[in-house]
N, C-alpha and C positions, 0 to 999 in steps of 0.2 A: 504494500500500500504506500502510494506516495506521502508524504510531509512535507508544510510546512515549516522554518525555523520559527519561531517567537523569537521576541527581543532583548532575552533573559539564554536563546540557545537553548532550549527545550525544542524539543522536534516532537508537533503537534498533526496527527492525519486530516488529511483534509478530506477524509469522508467522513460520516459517521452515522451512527443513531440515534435519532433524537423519538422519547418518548412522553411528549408531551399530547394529551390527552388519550395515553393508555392509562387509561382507570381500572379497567380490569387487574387484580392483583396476578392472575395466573398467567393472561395475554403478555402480560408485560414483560414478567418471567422469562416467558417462553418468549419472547422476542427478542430480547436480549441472547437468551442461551443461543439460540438462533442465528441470532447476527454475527455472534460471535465465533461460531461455529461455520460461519460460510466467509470467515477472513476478515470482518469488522472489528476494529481495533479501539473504533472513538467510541465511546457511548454516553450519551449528553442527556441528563434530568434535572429536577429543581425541586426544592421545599414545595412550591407551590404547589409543583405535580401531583404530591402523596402519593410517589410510587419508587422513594428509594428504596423501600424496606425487599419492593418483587427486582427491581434491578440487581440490587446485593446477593438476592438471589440465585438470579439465572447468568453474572459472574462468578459466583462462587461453582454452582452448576459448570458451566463451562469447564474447568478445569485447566482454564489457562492462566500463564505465569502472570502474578499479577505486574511484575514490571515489561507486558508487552498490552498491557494495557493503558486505554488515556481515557480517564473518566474526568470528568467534568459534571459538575452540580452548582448549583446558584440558592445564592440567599437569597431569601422574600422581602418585600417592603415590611412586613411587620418586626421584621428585626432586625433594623437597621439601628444600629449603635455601637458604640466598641463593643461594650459585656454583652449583648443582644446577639449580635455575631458571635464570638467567642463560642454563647452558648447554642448556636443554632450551627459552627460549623461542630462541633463535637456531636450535636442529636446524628447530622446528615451522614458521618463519618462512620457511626455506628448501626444508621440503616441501614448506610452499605455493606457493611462488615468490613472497612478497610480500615488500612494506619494513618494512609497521606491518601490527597486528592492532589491527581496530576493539574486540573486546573479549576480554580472556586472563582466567582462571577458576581456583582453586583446585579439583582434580576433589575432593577430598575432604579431610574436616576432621584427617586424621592428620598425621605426621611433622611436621620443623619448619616449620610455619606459617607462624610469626613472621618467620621469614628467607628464607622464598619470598615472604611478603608486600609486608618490604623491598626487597625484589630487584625485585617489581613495580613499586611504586612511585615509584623509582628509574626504572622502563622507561617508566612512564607520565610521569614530570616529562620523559625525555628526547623525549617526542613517537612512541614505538614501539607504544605502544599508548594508543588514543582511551578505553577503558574500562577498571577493573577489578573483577573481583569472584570471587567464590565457588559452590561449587555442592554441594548435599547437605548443607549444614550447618543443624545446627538453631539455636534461638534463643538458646542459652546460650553454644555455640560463637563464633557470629557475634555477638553483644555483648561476647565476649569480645577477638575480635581488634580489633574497632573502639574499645573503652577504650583498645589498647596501642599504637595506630597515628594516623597523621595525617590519612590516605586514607580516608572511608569505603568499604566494598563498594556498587557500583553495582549489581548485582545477585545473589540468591542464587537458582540457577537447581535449580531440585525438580522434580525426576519427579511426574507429580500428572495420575490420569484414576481411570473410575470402579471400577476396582479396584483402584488403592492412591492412597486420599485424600490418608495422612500428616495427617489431622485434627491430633493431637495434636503436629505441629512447626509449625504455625499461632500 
């Protein structure tokens, strides 16, 4: 599977799976084990989703090494804060059943930012997570947190196919 580099030198695939609006706890499982199983290497969920607990699943199912995997999970708006964070990437971490997240994500540019960011940051110096970034945020947003911070975002991950371009957050 090809990669991208990040800006930190992680090599992230640029395919992947995203399971957002698998609500089924079984479907989800089994899509995962699945993807996983047919050479899928990304697998991309979120707090919001409530479906890390079937993902960590059908990774663990899988029975692949977990350092050939690249998961990615996102914080919620409702726990945006340093301690909020903190305790929301340790819930996500244990749904999965994992140690580290290759890459943890702002889901959105509200509440406090600034101190979910820190919080991250802080998780990434500690080795908990290999990436960080953002997701949904436009260009004014994300210039904004990268002046107030030390970390740049590794990536700002947008919804984008041919019916909602988002031209104008380019």
């Amino acid at each position: 599977m090809k990669t991208v580099r990040l800006n930190n030198g992680v090599q992230m695939p640029i395919l992947g799976l995203g399971v957002f609006r698998v609500s089924d706890p079984q479907q989800c499982e089994k899509s995962v084990y699945e993807a996983i199983n047919a050479g899928y290497r990304l697998i991309d969920t979120a707090a919001a989703y409530e479906n890390e607990e079937a993902v960590g699943r059908g990774i663990k199912k899988s029975g692949v090494e977990r350092q050939e995997l690249f998961i990615t999970t996102k914080l919620w708006v409702q726990d945006a804060g340093y301690e909020s964070t903190k305790e929301a990437f340790a819930k996500s971490l244990k749904k999965l059943q994992l140690d580290y997240l290759d890459l943890y994500l702002i889901h959105q540019p509200f509440g406090d930012i600034y101190g979910s960011w820190k919080a991250m940051e802080e998780l990434y110096k500690e080795g908990k997570i290999r990436a960080i970034g953002v997701s949904n945020f436009y260009p004014d947003r994300l210039a904004d947190l990268m002046v107030h911070h030390e970390i740049v975002p590794a990536v700002n991950q947008i919804e984008t196919h041919p019916y909602w371009q988002q031209v104008e957050g380019q």
